[in-house]
N, C-alpha and C positions, 0 to 999 in steps of 0.2 A: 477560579478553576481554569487549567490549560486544558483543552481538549487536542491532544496525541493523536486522532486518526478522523480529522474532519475532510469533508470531501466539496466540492462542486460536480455540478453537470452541465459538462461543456456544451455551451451552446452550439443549434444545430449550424448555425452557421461560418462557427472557428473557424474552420479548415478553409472556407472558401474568403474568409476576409483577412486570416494572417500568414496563410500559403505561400510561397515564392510563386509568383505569376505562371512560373515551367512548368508548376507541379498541377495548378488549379484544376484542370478536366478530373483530376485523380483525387480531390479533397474529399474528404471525409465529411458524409452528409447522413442527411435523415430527410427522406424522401416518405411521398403516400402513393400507395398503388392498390385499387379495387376497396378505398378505405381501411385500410389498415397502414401504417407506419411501417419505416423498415430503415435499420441503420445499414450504412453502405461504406465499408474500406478497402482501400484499393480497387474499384469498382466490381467488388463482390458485397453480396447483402451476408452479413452475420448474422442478425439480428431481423424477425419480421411479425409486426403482431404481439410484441409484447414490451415495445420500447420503452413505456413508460416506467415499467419495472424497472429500469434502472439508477429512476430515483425508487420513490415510491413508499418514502418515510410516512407519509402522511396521508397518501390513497388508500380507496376502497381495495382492500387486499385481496375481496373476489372478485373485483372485477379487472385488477391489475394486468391479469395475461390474457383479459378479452379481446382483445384488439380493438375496445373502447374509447380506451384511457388515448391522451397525447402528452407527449415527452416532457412538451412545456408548458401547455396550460395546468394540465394535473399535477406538476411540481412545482413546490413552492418558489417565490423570485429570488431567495436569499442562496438557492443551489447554483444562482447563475450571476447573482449580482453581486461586488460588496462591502456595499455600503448597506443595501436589505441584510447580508450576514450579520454584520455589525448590530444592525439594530435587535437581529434575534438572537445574537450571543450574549447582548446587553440585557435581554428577558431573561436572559437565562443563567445568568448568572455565571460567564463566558469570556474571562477576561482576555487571552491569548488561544490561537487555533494554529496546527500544524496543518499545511493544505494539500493535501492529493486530491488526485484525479479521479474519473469514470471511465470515459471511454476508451481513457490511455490504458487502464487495467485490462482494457483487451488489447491479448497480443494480434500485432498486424499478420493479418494473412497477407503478403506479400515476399516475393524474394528477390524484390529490389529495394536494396538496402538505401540508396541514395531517395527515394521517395520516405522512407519509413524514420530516416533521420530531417529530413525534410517536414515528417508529421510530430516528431519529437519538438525540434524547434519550433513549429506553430504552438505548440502548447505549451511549451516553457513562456513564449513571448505574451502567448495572454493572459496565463497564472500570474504574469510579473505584473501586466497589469490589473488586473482583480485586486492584485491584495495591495495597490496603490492607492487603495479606499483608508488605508490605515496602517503603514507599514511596521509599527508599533507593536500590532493586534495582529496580522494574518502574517505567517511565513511558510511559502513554496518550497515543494519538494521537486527537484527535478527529475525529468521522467528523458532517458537516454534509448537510444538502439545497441545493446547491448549486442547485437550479432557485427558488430563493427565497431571495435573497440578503439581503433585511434578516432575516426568520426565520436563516438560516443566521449572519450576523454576530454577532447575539446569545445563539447557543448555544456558537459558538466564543468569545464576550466571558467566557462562563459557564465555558465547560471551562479557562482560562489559566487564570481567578480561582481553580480548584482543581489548579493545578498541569500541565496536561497539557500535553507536551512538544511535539507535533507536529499539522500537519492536514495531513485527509487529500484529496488532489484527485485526481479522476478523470482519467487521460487520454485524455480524449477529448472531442467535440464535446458541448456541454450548450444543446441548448435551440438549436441553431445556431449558437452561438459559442462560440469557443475560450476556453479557460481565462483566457489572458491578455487578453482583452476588457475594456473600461474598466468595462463592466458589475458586472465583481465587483469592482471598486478597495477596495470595503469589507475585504473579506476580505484582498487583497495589503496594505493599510494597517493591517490588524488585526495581520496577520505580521510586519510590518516592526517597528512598535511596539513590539511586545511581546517582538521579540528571539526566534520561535518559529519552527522552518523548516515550507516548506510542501513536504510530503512528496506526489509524484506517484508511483503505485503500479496496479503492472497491477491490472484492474480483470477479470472475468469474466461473459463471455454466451456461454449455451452455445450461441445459433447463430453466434458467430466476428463477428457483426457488426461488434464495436469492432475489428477487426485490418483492418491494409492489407493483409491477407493473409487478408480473408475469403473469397475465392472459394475457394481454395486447401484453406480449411479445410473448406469444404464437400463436398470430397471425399475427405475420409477422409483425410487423408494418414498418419494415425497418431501416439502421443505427442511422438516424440522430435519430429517438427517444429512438433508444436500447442505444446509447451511450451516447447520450444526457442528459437523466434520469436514467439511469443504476446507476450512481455515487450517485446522489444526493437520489434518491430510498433507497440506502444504508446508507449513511452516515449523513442524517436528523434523522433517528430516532435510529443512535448507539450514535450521541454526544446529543441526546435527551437522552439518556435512561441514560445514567453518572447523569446527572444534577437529572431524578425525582427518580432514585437508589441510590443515595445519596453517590456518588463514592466520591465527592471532602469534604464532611463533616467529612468521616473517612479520607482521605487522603489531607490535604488542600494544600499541597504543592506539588502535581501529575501535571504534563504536559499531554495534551492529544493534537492529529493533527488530525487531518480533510486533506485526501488524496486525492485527483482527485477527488472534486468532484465543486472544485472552494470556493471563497470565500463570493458573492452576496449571498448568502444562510443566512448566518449567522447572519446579523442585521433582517430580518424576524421572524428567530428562535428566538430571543431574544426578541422582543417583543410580539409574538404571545404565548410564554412558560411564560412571566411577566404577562399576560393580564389572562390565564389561573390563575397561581395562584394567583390573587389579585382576582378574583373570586370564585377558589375552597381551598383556604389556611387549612381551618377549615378540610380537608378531607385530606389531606397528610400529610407529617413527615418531610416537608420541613419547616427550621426554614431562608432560604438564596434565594433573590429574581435569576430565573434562569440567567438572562442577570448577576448579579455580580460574581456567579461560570464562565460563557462566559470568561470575564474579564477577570478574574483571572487566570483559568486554560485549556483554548480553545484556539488552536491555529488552522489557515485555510492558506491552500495550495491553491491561487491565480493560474489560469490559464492562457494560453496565449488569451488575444485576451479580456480579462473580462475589463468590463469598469467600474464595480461597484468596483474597488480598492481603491480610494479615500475616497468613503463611507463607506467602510470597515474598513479602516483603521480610521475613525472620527466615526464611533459610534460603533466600537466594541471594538478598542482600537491601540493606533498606533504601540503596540510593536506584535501584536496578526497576524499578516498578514506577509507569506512570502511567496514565489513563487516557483513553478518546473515547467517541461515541459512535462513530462512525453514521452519523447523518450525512445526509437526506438518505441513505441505500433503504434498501425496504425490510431490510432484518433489524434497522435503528430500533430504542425503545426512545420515549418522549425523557431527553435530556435531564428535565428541572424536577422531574422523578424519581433519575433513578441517578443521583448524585454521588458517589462514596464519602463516607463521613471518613476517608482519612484521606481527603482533598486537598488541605493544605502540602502535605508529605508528597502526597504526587505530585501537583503543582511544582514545588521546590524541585523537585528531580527534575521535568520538564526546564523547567528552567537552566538546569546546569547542566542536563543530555544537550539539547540544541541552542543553550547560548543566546536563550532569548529575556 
């Protein structure tokens, strides 16, 4: 089995050991203060009292946002190590892993752009090494500063040249425009190019902002629906917004992924974005119905436990559907569990989406 959406958690120490020396005072730490944890970027705390939560596949899940738990001892050593990965994708029946991040899934509070591409490259340089435990078995997703797009083109130029499999794009507004704005064309031309998909992936702010379901969030509503619709919140109207931004007409040979947010989503989109335009055609600059862009250049990251897989794979397309687990985060279910019995089929897709 390939697992499409495995993660690490960067150690607290990255930032201050693979940093450009200018930038150190400013690295990105996990610090304790009156015993409790607190993640710290750009010397603002985001995060206090609940660090461990952002592993936390395997922790006590009441006591996760005690401000008990520690980042690294309460999460497993395969989140940080990997060759520990290896050995646990070997139990589990784990032959290849696509690798994103944690802490880079939070966007930088910062608006110094030269530090935040500065934090991008620390993290590329030690994802690069991590998956030097087995470059066979692990392949990196590069993680860019999107608000600076020649910086960002040329670190994404830098991470292909050493292999990395995927990038990673935010879903959500950057800077007031959408993803697929002609603005980044470098970046969608870099993709196309080089034959890399460009992987969109929930993305987390803990006051819910990024969600069209901020209000919502604001009131407590509790896990099951923050995490529930967190994903799909996000990633419904970023592989909406490709199809009516007209990403695939300038780029027809662009991959794009759909990241934890499941796959059941997708034949929905597809008919509901066809039904739109066979009724508003005459008012857009769409000349390609949206389900045949889906087709073509949409690829969906399958969840554990999803029973619309079948369906997915019969009407969106059978090469278009492949799978992850999204371990160590704390909404993982235990992998060797909850396996899909049409494993092989994803597998095979994964292989031919990222060329591995």
């Amino acid at each position: 089995m390939i697992d499409c959406d495995a993660h690490i958690l960067e150690p607290a120490t990255l930032w201050e050991e693979y940093l450009e020396e200018r930038y150190r005072d400013r690295a990105i730490r996990i610090t304790e203060a009156g015993g409790k944890e607190r993640l710290i970027i750009g010397n603002q705390v985001v995060l206090e009292g609940a660090v461990a939560g952002l592993g936390g596949a395997e922790a006590d899940k009441t006591a996760l946002f005690s401000g008990r738990l520690s980042y690294r001892r309460d999460n497993p050593d395969d989140s940080f190590d990997g060759h520990a990965r290896l050995r646990r994708m070997d139990e589990w029946g784990i032959t290849k892993a696509i690798i994103f991040p944690t802490i880079c899934i939070l966007p930088f509070p910062t608006d110094d752009l030269d530090l935040a591409n500065a934090y991008c490259r620390a993290y590329n340089n030690w994802v690069y090494d991590f998956c030097q435990a087995d470059r066979k078995r692990l392949f990196p997703v590069a993680v860019v500063n999107w608000r600076d797009v020649e910086e960002a083109t040329r670190e994404f130029e830098r991470c292909i040249q050493r292999g990395f499999r995927g990038l990673f794009v935010p879903p959500e507004m950057i800077d007031g425009r959408r993803p697929a704005d002609r603005h980044f064309n470098s970046l969608w031309a870099l993709c196309q190019a080089a034959r890399v998909p460009a992987c969109f992936h929930v993305i987390v702010r803990f006051d819910g902002s990024v969600s069209p379901f901020g209000a919502w969030h604001a009131t407590s509503p509790g896990p099951i629906f923050s995490f529930g619709l967190g994903g799909t919140g996000q990633l419904v109207p970023a592989i909406a917004s490709t199809i009516t931004d007209q990403l695939f007409e300038r780029y027809p040979n662009l991959k794009v992924v759909s990241v934890e947010a499941g796959c059941g989503f997708a034949p929905y989109l597809m008919d509901r974005l066809d039904a739109k335009f066979e009724a508003l055609r005459a008012l857009t600059g769409l000349s390609t119905k949206p389900s045949d862009h889906i087709r073509s250049n949409c690829y969906f990251v399958a969840e554990q436990g999803e029973r619309t897989i079948d369906a997915a794979l019969e009407l969106v397309g059978r090469s278009n559907i492949v799978w992850g687990s999204d371990y160590p985060h704390i909404d993982s279910l235990r992998v060797d569990d909850h396996l899909p019995r049409q494993w092989p089929e994803l597998s095979s897709n994964a292989e031919q989406l990222f060329r591995i």
